[in-house]
MDAnalysis code that builds the backbone (N, CA, C; Angstrom):
import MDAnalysis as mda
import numpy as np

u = mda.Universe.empty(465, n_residues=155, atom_resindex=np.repeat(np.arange(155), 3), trajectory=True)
u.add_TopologyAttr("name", ["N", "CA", "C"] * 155)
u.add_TopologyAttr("resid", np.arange(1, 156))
u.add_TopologyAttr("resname", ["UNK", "UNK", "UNK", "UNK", "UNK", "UNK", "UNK", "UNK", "UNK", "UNK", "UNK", "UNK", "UNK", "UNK", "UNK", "UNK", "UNK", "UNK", "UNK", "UNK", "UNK", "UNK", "UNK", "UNK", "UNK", "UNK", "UNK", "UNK", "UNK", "UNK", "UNK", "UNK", "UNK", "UNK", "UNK", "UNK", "UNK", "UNK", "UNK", "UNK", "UNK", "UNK", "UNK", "UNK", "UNK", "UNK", "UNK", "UNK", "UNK", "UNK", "UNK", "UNK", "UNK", "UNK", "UNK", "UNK", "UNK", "UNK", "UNK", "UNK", "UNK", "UNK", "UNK", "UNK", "UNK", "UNK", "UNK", "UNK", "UNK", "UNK", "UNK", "UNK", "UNK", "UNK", "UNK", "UNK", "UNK", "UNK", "UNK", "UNK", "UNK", "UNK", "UNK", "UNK", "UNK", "UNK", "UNK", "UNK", "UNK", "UNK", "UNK", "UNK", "UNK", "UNK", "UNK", "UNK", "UNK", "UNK", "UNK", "UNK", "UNK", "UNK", "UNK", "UNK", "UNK", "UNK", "UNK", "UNK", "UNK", "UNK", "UNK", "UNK", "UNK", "UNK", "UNK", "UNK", "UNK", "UNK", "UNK", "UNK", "UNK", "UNK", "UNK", "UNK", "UNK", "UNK", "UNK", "UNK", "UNK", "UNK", "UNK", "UNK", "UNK", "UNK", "UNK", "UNK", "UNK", "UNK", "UNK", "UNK", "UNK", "UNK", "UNK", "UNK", "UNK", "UNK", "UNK", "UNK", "UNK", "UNK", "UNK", "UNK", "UNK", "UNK", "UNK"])
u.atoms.positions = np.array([
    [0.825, -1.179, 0.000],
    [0.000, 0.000, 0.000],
    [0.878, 1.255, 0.000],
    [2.341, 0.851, 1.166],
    [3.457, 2.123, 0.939],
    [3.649, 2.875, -0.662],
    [3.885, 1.635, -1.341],
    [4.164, 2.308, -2.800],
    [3.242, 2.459, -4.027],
    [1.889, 2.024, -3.459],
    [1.127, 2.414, -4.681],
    [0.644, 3.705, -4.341],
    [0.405, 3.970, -2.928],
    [0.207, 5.954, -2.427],
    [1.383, 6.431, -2.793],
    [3.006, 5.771, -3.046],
    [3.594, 6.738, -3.120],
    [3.562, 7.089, -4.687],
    [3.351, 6.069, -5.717],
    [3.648, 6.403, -7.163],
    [2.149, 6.768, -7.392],
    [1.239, 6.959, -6.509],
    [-0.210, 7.604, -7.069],
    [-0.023, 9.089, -6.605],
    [1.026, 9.214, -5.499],
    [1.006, 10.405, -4.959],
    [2.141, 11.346, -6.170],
    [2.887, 10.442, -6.540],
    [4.025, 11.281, -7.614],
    [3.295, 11.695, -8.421],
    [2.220, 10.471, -9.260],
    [2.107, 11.038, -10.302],
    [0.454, 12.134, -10.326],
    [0.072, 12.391, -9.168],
    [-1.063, 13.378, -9.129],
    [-0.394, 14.517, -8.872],
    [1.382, 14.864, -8.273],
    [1.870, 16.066, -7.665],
    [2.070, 16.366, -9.099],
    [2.741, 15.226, -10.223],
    [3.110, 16.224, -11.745],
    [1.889, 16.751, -12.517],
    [0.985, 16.014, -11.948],
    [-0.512, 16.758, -13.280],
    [-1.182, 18.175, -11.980],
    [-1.461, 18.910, -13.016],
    [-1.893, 20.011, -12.718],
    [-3.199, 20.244, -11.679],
    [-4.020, 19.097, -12.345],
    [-5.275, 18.935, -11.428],
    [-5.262, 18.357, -10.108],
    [-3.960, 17.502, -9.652],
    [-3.635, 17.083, -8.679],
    [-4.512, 15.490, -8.988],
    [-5.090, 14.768, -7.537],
    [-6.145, 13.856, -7.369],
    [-5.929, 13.706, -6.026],
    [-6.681, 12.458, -5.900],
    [-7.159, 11.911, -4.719],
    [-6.846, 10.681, -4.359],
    [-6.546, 10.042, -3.622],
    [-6.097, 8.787, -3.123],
    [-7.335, 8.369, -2.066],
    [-7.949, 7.029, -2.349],
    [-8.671, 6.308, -1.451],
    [-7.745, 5.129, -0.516],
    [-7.524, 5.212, 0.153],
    [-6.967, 3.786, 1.300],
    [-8.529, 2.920, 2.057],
    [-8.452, 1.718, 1.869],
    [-9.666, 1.060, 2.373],
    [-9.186, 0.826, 3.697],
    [-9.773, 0.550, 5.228],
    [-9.242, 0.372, 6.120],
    [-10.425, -0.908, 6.485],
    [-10.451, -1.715, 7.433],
    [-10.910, -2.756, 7.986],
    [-11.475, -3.067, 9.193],
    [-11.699, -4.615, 9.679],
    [-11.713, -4.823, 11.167],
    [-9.888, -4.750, 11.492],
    [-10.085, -4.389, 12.864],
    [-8.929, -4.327, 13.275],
    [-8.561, -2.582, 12.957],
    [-8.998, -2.057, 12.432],
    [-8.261, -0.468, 12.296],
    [-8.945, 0.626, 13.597],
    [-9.539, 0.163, 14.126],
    [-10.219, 0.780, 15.147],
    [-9.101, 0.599, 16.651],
    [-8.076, -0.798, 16.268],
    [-7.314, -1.128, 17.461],
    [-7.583, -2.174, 18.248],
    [-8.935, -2.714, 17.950],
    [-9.846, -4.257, 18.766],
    [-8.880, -5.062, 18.034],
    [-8.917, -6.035, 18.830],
    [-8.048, -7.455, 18.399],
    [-8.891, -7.853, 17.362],
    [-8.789, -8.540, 16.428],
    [-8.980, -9.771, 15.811],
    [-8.681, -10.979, 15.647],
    [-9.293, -11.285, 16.785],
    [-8.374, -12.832, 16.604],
    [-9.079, -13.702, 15.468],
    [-8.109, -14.990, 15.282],
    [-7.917, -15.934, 14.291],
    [-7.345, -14.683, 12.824],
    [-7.562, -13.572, 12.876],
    [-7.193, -13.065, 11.654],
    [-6.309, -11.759, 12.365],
    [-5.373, -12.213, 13.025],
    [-4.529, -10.914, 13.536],
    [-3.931, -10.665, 12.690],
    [-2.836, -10.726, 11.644],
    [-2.305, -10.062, 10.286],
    [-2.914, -8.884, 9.844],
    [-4.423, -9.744, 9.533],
    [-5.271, -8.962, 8.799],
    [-5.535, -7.817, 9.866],
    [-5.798, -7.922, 11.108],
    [-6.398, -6.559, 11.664],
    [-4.881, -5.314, 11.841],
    [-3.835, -6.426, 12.088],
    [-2.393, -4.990, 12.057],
    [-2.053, -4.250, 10.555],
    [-2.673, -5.107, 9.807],
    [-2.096, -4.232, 8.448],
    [-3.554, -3.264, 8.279],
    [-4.963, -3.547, 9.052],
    [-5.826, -2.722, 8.714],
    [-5.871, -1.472, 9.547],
    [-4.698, -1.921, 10.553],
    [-4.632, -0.734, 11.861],
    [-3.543, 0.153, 11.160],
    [-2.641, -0.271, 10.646],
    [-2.180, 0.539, 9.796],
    [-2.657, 1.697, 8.987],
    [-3.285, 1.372, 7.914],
    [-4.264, 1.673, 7.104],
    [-4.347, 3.652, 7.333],
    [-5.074, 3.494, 8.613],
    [-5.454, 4.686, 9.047],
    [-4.123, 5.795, 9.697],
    [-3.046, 4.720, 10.185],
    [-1.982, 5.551, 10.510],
    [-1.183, 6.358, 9.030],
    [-1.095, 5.341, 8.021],
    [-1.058, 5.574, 6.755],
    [-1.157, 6.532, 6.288],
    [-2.465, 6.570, 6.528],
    [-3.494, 8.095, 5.473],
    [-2.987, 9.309, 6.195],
    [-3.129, 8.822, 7.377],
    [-3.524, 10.292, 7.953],
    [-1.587, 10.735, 8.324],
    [-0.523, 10.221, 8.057],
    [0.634, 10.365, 8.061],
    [1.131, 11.294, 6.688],
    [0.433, 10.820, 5.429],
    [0.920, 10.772, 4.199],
    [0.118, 12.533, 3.787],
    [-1.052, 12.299, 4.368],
    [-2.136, 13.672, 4.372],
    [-1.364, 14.927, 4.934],
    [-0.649, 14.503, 6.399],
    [0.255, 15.124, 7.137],
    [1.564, 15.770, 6.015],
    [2.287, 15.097, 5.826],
    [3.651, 15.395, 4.816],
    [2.619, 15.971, 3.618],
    [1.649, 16.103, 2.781],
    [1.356, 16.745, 1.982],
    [1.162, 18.222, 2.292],
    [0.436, 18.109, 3.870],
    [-0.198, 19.466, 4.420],
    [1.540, 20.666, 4.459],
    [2.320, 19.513, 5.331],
    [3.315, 20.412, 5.500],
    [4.274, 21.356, 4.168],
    [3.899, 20.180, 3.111],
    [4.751, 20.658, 1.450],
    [3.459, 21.641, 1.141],
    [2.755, 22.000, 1.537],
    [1.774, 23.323, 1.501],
    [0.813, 22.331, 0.230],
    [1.046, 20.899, -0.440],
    [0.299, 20.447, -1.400],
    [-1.605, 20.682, -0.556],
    [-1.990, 21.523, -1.756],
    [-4.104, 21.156, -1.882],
    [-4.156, 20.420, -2.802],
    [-3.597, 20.530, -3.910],
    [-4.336, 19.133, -4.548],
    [-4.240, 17.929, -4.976],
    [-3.760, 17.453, -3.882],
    [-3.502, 16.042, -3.904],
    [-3.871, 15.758, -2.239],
    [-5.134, 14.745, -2.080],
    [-5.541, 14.856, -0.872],
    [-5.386, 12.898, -0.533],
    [-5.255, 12.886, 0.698],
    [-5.781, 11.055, 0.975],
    [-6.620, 10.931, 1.870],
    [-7.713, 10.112, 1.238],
    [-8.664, 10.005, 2.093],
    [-8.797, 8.662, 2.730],
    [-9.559, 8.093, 3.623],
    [-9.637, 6.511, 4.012],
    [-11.360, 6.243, 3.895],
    [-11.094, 5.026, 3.437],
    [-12.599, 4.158, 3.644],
    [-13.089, 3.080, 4.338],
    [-13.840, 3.048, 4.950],
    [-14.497, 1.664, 5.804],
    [-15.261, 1.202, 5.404],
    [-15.075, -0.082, 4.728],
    [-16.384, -0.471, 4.058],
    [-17.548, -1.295, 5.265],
    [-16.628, -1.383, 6.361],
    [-17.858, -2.091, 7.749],
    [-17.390, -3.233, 7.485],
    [-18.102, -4.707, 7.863],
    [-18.909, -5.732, 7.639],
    [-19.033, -6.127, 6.097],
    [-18.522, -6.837, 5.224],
    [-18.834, -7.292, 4.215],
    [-18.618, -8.871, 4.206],
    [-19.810, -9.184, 3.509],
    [-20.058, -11.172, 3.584],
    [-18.843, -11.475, 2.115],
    [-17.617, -12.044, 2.946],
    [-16.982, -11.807, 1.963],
    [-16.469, -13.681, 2.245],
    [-15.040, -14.249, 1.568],
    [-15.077, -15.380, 2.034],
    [-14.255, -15.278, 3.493],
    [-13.458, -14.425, 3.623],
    [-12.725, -14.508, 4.575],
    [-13.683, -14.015, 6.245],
    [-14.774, -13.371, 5.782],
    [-15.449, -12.996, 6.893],
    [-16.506, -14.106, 7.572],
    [-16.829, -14.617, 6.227],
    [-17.679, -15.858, 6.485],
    [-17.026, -17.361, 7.062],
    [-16.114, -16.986, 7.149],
    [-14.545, -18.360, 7.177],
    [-14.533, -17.989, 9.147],
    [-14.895, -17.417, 9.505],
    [-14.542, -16.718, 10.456],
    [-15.964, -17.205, 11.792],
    [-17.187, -17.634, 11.006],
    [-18.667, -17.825, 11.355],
    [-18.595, -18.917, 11.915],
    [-17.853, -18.548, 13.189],
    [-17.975, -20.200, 13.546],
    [-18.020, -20.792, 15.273],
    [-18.357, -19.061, 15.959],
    [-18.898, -18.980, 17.409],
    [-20.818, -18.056, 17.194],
    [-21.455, -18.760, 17.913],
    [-22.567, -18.400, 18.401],
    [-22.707, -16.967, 18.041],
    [-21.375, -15.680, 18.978],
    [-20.747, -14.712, 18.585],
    [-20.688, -14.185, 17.643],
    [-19.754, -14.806, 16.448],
    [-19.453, -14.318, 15.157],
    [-20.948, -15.132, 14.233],
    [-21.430, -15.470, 14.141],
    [-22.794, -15.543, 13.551],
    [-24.029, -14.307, 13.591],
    [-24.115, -14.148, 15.463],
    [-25.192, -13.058, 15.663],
    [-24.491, -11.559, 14.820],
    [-23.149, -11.568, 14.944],
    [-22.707, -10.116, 14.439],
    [-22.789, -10.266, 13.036],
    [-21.946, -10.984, 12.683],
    [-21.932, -11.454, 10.650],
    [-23.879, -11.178, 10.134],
    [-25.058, -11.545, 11.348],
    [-26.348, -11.486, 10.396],
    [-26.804, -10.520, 11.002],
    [-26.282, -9.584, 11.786],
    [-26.847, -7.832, 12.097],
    [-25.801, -7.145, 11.510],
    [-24.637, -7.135, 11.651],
    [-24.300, -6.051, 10.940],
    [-23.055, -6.083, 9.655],
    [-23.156, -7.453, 8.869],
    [-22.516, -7.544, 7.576],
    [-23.663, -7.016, 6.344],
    [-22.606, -6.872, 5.224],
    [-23.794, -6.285, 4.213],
    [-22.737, -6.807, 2.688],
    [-23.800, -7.663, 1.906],
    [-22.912, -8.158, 0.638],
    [-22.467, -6.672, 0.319],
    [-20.688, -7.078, -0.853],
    [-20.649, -6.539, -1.585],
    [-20.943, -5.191, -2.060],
    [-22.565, -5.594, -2.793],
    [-22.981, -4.477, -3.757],
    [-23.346, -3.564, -3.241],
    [-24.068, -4.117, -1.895],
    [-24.550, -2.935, -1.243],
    [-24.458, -1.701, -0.423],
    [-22.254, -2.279, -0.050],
    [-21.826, -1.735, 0.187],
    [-21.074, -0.851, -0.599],
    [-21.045, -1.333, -2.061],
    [-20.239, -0.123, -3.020],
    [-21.315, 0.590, -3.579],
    [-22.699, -0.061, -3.292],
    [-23.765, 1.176, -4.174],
    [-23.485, 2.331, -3.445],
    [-23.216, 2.297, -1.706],
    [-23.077, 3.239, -1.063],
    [-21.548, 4.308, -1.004],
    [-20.657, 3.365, -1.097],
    [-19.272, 3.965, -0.945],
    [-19.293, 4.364, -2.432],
    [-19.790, 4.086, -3.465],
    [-19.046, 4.846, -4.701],
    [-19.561, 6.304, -5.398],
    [-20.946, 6.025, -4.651],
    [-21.137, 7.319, -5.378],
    [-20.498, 8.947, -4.374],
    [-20.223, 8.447, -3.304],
    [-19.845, 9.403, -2.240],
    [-18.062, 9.289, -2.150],
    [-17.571, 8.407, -2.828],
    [-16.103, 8.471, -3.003],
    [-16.206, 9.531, -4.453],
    [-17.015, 9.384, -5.829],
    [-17.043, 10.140, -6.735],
    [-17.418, 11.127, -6.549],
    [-18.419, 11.963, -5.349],
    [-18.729, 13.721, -5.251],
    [-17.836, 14.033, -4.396],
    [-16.428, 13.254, -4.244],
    [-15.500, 14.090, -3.295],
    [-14.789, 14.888, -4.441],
    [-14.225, 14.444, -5.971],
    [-13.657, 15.624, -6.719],
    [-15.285, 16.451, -7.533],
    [-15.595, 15.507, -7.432],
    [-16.849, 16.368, -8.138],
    [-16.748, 17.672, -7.462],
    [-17.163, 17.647, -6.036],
    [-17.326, 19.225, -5.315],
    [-16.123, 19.733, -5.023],
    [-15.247, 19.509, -5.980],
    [-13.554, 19.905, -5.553],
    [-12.946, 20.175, -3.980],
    [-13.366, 19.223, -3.408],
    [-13.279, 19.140, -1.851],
    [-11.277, 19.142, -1.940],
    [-11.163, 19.795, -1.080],
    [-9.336, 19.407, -0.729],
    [-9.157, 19.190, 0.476],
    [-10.299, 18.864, 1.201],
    [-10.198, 18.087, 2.458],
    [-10.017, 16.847, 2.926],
    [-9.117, 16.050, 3.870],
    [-9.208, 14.578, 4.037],
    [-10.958, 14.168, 4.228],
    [-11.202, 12.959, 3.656],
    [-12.469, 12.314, 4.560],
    [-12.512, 10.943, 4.476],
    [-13.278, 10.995, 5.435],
    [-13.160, 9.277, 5.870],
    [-14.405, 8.656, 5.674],
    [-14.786, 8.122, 4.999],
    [-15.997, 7.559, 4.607],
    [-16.411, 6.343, 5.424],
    [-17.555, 6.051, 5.996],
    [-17.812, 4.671, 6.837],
    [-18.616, 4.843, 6.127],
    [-19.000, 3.388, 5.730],
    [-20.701, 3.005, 5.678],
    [-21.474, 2.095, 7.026],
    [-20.673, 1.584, 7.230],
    [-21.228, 0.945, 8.817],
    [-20.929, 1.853, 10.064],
    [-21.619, 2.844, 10.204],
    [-21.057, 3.620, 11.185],
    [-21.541, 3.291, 12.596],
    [-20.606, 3.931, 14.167],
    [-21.168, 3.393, 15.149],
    [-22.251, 3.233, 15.737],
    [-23.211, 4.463, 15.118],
    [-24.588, 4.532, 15.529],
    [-25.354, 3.652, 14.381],
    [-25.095, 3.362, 13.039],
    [-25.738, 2.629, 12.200],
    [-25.631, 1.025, 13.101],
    [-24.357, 0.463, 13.498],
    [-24.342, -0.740, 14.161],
    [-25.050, -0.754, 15.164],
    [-25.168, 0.010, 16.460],
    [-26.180, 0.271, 17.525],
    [-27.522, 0.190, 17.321],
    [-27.460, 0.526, 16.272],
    [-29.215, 0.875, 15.953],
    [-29.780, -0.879, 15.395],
    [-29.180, -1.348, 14.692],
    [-28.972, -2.591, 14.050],
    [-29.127, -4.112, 15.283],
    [-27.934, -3.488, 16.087],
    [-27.966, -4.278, 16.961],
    [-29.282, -4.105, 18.140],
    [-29.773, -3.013, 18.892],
    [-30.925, -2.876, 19.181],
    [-31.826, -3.604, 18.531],
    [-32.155, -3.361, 17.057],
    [-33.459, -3.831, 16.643],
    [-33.320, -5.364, 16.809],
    [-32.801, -6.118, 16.899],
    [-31.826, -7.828, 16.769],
    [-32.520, -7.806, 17.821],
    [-32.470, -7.273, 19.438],
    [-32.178, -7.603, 20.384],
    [-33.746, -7.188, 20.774],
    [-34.247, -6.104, 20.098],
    [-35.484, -5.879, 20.630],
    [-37.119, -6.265, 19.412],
    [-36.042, -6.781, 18.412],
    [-37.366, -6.996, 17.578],
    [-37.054, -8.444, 16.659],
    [-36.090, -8.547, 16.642],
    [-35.555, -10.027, 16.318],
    [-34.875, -9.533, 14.674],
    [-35.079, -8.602, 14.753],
    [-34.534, -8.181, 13.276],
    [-33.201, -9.277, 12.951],
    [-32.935, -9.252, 11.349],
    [-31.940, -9.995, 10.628],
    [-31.299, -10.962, 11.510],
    [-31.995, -11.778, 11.962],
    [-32.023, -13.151, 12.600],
    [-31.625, -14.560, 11.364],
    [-30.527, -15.086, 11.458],
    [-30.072, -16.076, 10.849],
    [-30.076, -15.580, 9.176],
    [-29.802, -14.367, 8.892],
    [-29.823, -13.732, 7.684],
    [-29.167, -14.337, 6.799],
    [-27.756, -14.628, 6.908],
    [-26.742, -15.458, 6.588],
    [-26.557, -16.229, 7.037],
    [-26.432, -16.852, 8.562],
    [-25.743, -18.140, 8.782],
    [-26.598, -18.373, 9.678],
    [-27.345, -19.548, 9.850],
    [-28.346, -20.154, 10.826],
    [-27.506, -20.147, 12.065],
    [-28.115, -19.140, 13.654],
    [-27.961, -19.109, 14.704],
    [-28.212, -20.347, 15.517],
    [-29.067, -20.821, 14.916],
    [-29.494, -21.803, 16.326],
    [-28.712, -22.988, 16.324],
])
């Protein structure tokens, strides 16, 4: 990830219009353990030290247009998340608050594309699973039975 921000970052400082850099960040970038997939959560804890390091050294070279932003895509039913479905635990969370795929890029792409659209030169961090979206999710589970065995049969 070091060197594709750095040769995306070269080559947006030589064009005039500058750009934008997306970094995806993960479980594990928040700093919670992940166990059975610890790799995966230190390189996603990274992620965010990353951006917001690289954003830093741009701010100080006085660069606006060339910005880095980070993304969270949350919860996605992916194979490695589903590989993972295999406490009581990781079932109830995987069918409240995972979301295939599509439904997570119908959301992240059109809001990663109106960041040059509105010529923003600000960092942003995009979640789609945000902490109050999971709370709210998890409440309804707990108080209405919502997305019960959605994906992987609980009982």
């Amino acid at each position: 990830m070091m060197l594709c921000c750095r040769e995306a970052i070269s080559m947006m400082l030589s064009q005039p219009r500058g750009g934008h850099v997306f970094n995806v960040d993960g479980a594990g970038s928040n700093g919670r353990p992940t166990p059975r997939f610890a790799a995966y959560g230190a390189t996603k804890r990274s992620v965010v030290h990353l951006t917001k390091s690289l954003q830093a050294e741009l701010e100080m070279q006085d660069v606006k247009n060339v910005v880095v932003h980070n993304l969270s895509p949350g919860m996605v039913t992916t194979d490695l998340l589903m590989s993972g479905a295999t406490t009581k635990q990781a079932k109830f969370f995987i069918n409240v608050l995972a979301e295939p795929p599509d439904v997570v890029a119908n959301y992240l792409v059109p809001n990663i594309r109106s960041i040059p659209t509105r010529g923003s030169t600000k960092p942003t961090y995009i979640r789609f699973l945000t902490g109050l979206k999971a709370y709210s999710q998890i409440f309804s589970r707990i108080a209405f039975g919502a997305r019960r065995n959605r994906y992987i049969p609980e009982d």
